[in-house]
C-alpha positions in Angstrom: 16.0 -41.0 9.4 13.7 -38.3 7.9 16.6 -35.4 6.3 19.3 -37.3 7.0 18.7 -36.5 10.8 20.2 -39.8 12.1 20.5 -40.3 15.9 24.6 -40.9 15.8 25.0 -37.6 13.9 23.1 -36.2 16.8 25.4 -37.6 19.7 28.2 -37.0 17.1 27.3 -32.9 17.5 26.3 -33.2 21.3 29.9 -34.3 21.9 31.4 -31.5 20.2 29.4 -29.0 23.0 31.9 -28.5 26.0 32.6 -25.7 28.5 34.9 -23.8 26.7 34.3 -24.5 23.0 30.7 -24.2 21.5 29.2 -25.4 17.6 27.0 -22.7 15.8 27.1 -25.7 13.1 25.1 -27.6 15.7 23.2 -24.7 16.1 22.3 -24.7 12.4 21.2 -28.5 13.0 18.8 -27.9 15.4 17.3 -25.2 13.6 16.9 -26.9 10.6 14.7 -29.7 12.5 12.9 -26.8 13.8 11.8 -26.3 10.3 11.7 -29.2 9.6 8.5 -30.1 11.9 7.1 -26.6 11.1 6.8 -27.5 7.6 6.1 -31.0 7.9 4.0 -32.0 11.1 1.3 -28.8 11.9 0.3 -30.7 15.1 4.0 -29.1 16.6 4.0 -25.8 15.4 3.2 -24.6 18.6 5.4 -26.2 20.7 8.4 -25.8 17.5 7.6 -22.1 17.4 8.8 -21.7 20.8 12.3 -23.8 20.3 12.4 -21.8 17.0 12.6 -18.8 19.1 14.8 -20.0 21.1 17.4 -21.2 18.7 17.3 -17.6 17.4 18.4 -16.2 20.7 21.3 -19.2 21.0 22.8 -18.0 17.9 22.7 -14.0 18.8 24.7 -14.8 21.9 26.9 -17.3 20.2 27.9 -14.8 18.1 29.0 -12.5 21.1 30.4 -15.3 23.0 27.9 -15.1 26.1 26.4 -18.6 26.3 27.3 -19.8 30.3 27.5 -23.3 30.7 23.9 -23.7 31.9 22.4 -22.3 28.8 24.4 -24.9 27.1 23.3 -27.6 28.7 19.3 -25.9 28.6 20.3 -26.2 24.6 21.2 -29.6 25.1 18.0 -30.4 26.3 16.1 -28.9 24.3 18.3 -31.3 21.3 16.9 -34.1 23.3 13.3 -33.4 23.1 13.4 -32.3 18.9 15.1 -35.9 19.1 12.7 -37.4 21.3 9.9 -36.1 18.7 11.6 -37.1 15.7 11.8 -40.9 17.0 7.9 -40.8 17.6 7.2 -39.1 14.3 8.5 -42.0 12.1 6.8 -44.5 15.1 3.6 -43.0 13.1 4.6 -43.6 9.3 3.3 -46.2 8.3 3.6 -47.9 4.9 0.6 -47.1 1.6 -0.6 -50.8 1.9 -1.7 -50.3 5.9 -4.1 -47.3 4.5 -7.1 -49.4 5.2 -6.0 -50.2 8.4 -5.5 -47.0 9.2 -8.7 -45.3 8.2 -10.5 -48.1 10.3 -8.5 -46.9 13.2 -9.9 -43.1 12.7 -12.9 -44.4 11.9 -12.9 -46.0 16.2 -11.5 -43.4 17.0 -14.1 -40.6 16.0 -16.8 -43.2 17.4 -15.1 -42.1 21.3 -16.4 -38.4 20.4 -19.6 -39.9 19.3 -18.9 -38.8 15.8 -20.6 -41.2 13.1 -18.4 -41.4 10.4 -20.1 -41.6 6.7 -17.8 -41.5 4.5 -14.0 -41.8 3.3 -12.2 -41.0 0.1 -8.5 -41.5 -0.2 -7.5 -39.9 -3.3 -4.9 -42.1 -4.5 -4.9 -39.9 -8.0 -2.7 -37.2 -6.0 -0.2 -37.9 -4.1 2.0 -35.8 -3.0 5.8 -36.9 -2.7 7.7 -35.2 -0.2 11.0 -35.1 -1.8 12.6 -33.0 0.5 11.5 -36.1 3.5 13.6 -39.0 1.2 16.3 -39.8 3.4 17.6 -43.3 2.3 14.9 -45.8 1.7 12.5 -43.7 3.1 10.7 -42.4 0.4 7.4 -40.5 1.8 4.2 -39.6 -0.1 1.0 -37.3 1.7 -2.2 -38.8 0.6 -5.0 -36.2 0.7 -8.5 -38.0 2.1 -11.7 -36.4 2.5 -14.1 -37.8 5.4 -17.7 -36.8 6.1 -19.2 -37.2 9.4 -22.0 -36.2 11.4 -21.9 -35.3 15.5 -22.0 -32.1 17.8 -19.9 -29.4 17.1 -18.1 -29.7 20.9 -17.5 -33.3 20.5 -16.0 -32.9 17.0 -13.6 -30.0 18.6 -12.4 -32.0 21.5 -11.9 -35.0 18.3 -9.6 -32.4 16.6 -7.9 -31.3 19.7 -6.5 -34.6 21.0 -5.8 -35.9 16.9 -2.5 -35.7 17.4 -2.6 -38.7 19.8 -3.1 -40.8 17.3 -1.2 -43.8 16.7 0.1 -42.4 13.0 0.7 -39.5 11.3 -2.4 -37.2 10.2 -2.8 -33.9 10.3 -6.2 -31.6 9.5 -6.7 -29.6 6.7 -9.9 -28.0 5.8 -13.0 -28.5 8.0 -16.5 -27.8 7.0 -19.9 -27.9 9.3 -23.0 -27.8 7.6 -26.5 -27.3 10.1 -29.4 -29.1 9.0 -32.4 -28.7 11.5 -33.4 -32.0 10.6 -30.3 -33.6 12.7 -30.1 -30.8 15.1 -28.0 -30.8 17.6 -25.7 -32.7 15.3 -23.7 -31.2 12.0 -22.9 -33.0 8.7 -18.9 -32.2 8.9 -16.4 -32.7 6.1 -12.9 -33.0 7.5 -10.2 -32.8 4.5 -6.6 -34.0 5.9 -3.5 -36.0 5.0 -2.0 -38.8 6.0 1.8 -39.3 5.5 3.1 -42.6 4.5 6.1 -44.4 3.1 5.8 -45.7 -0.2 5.5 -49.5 -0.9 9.2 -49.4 -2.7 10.4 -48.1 0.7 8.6 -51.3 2.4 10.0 -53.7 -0.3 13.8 -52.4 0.2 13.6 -52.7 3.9 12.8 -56.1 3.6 15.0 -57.3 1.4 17.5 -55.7 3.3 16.5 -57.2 6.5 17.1 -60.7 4.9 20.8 -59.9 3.7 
């Protein structure tokens, strides 16, 4: 999984938590995911910045030795959900190759916000490899695409507002809105974004390792 943040390692740390004995190691952990999605994923900030905070205040009393039991197990909830989110995260990374598929799928998807889209433009020529995301034979890239589009400005905010709901991982950019009293109520809207994906040599090594 994505920085070597593998489900058993988590149940391996969860174990370690008991009444009288507690892990500022495991502490460590989940801050590090908390990061992680911070730098990573923008559609969680919110909701990371919150854990974030939390984590902060875990460690302060860890340190003084005045976590009850019940804020332990509040922690290991809260383990659950950044695990929860990392499981659906990689549900949405989807290989290069699918990118057409993909963009078709935003493409429907803006038409439910009446939004007509014009225009698409991947720019293979830039990739961006997130090194710090290898984990095995998970290599990631974040492909920058530029979309234009043309719709009213409420139904291209409720569009950006339920993006993350999308069935793979995208995240917004740079947004411009352009009035033109020739197509008012409507603006021509350029939407810069990135999509993250897993290289084709990561698709090529899963297969051949599912046929060992």
């Amino acid at each position: 999984m994505f920085a070597n943040f593998s489900s058993e390692k988590l149940m391996d740390s969860k174990k370690k938590l008991t009444k009288n004995t507690t892990s500022v190691g495991f502490i460590l952990l989940i801050a590090t995911i908390v990061l992680w999605f911070v730098a990573f994923y923008q559609p969680y900030q919110r909701k990371v910045a919150i854990s974030k905070r939390q984590v902060q205040q875990w460690s302060r009393r860890l340190s003084m030795a005045t976590v009850s039991e019940v804020a332990l197990q509040q922690l290991e909830v809260e383990v659950d959900t950044l695990e929860n989110n990392i499981v659906k995260i990689e549900e949405k990374i989807y290989p290069l190759k699918q990118m057409q598929q993909i963009g078709q799928q935003l493409i429907n998807y803006s038409s439910n916000y009446h939004l007509r889209m014009i225009s698409m433009v991947p720019d293979y020529e830039v990739l961006f490899s997130l090194k710090e995301m290898k984990s095995g034979v998970r290599p990631m890239i974040k492909l920058p695409v530029t979309f234009v589009m043309r719709g009213r400005y409420k139904n291209f905010g409720k569009f950006a507002e339920n993006i993350h709901t999308l069935p793979f991982a995208f995240a917004i950019d740079e947004v411009r809105l352009d009035a033109d009293p020739v197509i008012y109520p409507e603006l021509n809207i350029q939407m810069k974004g990135f999509f993250y994906l897993l290289t084709e040599e990561k698709t090529a090594a899963s297969t051949a390792k599912s046929t060992m």
